[in-house]
C-alpha positions in Angstrom: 100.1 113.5 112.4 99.8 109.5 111.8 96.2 110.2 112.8 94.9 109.1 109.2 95.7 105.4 110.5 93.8 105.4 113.6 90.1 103.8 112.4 92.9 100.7 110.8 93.1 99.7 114.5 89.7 99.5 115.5 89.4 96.0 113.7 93.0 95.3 114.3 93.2 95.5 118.1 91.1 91.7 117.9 94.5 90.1 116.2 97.1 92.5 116.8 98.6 90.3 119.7 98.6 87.1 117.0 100.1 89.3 114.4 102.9 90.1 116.4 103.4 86.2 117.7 104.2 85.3 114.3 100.5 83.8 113.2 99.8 86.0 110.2 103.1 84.8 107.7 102.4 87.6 105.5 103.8 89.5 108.1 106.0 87.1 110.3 109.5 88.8 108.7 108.1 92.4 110.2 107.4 90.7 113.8 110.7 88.5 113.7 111.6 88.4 116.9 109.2 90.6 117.9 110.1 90.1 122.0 113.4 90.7 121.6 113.0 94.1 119.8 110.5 95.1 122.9 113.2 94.2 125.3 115.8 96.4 123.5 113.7 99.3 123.2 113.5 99.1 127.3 117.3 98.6 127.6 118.0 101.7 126.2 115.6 104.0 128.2 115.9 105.6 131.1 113.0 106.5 133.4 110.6 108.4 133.9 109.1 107.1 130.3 106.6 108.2 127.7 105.3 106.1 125.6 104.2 106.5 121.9 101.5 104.5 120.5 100.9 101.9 123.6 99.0 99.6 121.0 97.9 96.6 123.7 100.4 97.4 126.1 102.9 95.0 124.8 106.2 97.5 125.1 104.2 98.9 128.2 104.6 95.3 129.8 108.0 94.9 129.1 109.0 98.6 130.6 106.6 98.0 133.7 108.5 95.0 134.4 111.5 96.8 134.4 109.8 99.1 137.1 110.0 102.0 135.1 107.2 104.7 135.5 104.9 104.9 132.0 103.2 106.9 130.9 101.3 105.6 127.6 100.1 108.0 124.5 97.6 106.2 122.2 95.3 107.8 119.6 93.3 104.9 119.0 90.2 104.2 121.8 89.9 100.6 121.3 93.9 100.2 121.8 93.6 102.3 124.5 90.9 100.3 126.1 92.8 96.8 125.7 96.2 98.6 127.3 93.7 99.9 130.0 92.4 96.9 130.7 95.3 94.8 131.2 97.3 97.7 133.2 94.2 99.3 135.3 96.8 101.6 137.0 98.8 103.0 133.8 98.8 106.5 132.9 97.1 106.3 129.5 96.5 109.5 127.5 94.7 109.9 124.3 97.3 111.7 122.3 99.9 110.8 119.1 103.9 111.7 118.4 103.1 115.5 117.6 99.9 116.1 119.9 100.0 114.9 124.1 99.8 115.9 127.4 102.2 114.7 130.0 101.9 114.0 133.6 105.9 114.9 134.4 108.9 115.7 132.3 110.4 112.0 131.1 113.5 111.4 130.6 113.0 108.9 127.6 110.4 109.1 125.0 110.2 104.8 123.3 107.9 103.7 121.0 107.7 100.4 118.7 106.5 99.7 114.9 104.9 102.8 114.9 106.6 106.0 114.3 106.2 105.1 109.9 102.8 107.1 110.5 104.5 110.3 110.5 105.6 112.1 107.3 109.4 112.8 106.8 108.1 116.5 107.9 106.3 115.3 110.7 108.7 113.3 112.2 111.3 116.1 111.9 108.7 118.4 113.9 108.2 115.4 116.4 112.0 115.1 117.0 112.4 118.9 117.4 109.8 119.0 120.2 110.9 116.1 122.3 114.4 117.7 122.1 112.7 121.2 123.8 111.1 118.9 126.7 113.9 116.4 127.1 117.1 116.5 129.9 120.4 116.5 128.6 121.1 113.1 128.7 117.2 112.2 127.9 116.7 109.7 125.3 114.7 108.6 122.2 114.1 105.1 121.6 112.0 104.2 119.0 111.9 100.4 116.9 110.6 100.9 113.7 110.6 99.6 110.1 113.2 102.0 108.4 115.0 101.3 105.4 119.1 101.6 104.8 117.9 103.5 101.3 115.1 104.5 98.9 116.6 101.9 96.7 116.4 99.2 99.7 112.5 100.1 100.3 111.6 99.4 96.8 113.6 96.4 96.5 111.6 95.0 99.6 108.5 95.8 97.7 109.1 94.4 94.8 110.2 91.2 96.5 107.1 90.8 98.3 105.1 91.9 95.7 106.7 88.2 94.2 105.8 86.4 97.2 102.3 87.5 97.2 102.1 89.4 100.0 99.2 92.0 98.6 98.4 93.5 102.1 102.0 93.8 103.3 102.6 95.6 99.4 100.2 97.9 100.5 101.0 98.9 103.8 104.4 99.4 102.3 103.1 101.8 99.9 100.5 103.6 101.9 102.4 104.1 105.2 105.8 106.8 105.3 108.6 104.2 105.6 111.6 106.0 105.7 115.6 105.8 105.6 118.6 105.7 108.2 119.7 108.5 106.4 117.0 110.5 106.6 116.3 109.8 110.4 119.9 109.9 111.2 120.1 113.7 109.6 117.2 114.8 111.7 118.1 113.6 115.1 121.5 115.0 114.8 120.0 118.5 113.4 118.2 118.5 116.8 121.1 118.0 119.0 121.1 114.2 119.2 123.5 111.5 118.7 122.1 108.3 117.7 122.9 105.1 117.0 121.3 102.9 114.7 120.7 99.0 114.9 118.8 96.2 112.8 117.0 94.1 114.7 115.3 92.3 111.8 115.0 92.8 107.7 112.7 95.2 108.5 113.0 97.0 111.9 116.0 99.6 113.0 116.2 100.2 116.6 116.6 103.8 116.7 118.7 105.2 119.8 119.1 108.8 120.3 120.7 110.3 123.2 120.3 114.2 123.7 123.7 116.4 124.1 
């Protein structure tokens, strides 16, 4: 359930908000523009919203600005704690894609760069339950690093294997990156049409609207 990548976080939370900016350049082609993704994640939900993986409360910031009610799913404590303390009054539950407790029905569920901690099977069982709780109309919005083909994936790998980038050749590895095709069959299995956009050579933004 993703939950084998919790402890990474725990030393992570202290630079995640640099990462993301752009510091770390073995990762700045991931985080390009990194605000921009956030911002359409939010312009395709609706609310009330559940959020996925709150991290720091970066997405969380962006959808509270939009006035939206949140309610934010993190497995990780320390992420938890750094969302809690910059949003004292967010809903924040400890909880991942496959395992949470909601205050109300929401009419979106969003997440960003962190739905690749689910096995294919996993995130086929995650997209079959948040079709049994959402509204027709409800929507999934998720920004993630998918690939447009196996092919694609390892081509990535073996070009950042050439520029060095030993940590980011690992996480690529480790972590279950998957494919537009693979996504696309499973939302629409599930009763969803979706849409898929590329936001960066990495990240799709994923938007699924149920029938």
């Amino acid at each position: 359930m993703g939950r084998e990548f919790v402890e990474i976080f725990d030393e992570w939370v202290h630079t995640y908000d640099d990462s993301v900016g752009g510091e770390d350049p073995e990762y700045a082609a991931v985080f390009e523009n990194y605000e921009d993704i956030l911002q359409a994640v939010a312009k395709k939900a609706v609310s009330p919203v559940a959020e996925f993986g709150t991290g720091t409360g970066n997405l969380t910031a962006v959808l509270l600005k939009k006035g939206f009610e949140v309610a934010g799913i993190e497995p990780n404590a320390a992420m938890r704690k750094a969302a809690g303390d910059k949003f004292p009054d967010l809903e924040l539950w400890d909880g991942d894609f496959l395992d949470f407790s909601l205050p109300q029905q929401p009419k979106s569920f969003v997440s960003s760069y962190a739905f690749h901690h689910l096995t294919d099977e996993e995130k086929a069982q995650a997209i079959k339950l948040y079709a049994s709780i959402l509204p027709s109309g409800g929507k999934i919005v998720f920004a993630d690093t998918v690939f447009e083909s196996e092919e694609a994936k390892l081509g990535r790998i073996v070009y950042e294997e050439g520029e060095g980038h030993a940590n980011l050749v690992e996480d690529l590895k480790r972590e279950h990156y998957t494919t537009v095709p693979v996504l696309e069959a499973i939302f629409r299995e599930n009763g969803f049409d979706v849409a898929f956009t590329r936001l960066n050579d990495y990240v799709f933004l994923m938007d699924a609207t149920k029938r």
